[in-house]
N, C-alpha and C positions, 0 to 999 in steps of 0.2 A: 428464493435464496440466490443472490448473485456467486457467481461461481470465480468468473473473470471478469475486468473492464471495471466502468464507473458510468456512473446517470446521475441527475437529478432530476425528482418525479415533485412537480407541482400538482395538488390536488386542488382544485377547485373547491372556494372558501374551506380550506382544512392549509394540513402542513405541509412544507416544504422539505423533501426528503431528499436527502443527499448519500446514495449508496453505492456500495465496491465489495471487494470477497468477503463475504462470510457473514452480510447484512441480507437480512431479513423484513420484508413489508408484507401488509395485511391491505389489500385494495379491496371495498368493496363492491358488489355489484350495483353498477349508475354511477359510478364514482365518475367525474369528470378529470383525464389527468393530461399533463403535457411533459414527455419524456424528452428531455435533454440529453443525450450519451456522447460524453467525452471520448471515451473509450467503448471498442467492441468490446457489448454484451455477450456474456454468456449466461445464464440462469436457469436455474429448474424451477417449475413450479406445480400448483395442485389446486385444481380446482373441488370446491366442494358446494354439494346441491343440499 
């Protein structure tokens, strides 16, 4: 969950995500991505096994 700031996260052949406060993405593991941040990130996140 982005907290503060803005990105756009390209996944590799998948979608083009464009996120800021209070959006939420689902990366999977192997995912190929390329983080663009316009703005300092802030984020929490959670990994699960």
């Amino acid at each position: 969950m982005v907290i503060s700031g803005s990105a756009t996260i390209e996944v590799a052949d998948g979608p083009t995500l464009h996120v800021g406060p209070g959006d939420m993405a689902v990366l999977r593991e192997g995912d190929c991505t390329t983080w663009t941040v316009h703005e300092t990130l802030r984020k929490a996140y959670a990994i699960n096994q």
